[in-house]
C-alpha positions in Angstrom: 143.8 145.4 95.3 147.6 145.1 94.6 149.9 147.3 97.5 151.2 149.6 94.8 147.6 150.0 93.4 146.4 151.2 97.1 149.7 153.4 98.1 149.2 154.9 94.9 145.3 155.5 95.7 145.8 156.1 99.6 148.7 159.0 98.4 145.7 160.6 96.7 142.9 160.0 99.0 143.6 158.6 102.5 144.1 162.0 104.3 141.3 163.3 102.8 139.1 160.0 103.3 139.9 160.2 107.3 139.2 164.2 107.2 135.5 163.1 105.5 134.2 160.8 107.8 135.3 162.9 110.8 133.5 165.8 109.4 130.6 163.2 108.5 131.2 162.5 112.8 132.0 158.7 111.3 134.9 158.4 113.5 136.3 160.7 115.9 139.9 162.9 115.6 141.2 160.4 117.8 140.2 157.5 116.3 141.5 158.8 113.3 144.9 160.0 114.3 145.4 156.1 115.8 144.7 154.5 112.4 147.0 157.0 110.6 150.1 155.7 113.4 148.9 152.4 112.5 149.3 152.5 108.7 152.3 154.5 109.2 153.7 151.5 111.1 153.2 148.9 109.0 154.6 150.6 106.1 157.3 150.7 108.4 157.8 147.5 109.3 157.3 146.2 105.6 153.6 145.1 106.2 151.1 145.7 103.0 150.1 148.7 103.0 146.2 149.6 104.0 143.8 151.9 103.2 142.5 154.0 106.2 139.0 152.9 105.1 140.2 149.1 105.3 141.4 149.9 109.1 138.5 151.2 110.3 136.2 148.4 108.9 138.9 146.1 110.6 138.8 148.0 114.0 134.7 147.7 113.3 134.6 151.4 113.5 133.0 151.8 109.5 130.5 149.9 107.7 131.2 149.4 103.8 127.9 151.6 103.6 129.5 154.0 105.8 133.0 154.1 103.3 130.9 154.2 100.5 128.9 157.5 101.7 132.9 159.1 102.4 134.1 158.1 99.0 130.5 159.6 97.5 131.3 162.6 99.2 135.0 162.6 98.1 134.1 162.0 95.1 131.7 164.3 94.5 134.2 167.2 95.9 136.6 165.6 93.3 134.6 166.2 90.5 133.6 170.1 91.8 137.4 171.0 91.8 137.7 169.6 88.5 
């Protein structure tokens, strides 16, 4: 995915993606609130940008099974709204 491509997605989705899979007891407030410092940082410091989905597979704290059931569910709210 290109970096423009995912700040463009995450500007849409990230909060609410981290919000999901604490509700769905996924992750933890905590956990949560760290990855969101994280991506802050590096797009900060110039580093390509990451979806909070990405950093928790990378920190081993979500399977891709796991994202997939938060982006169903995110989906699926999307679609209700609409």
């Amino acid at each position: 995915m290109s970096q423009q491509k995912g700040a463009k997605l995450c500007s849409v989705y990230c909060r609410r993606f981290g919000q999901i899979a604490v509700e769905m007891e996924l992750i933890t407030v905590e956990q949560l609130v760290e990855a969101l410092g994280e991506q802050a940082r590096d797009d900060v410091e110039g580093r390509p940008h990451r979806l909070l989905g990405t950093i928790f597979f990378e920190q081993g704290l979500m399977t891709p099974g796991q994202m997939d059931q938060v982006l169903n569910r995110l989906f699926s709210q999307q679609e209700q709204e609409v």
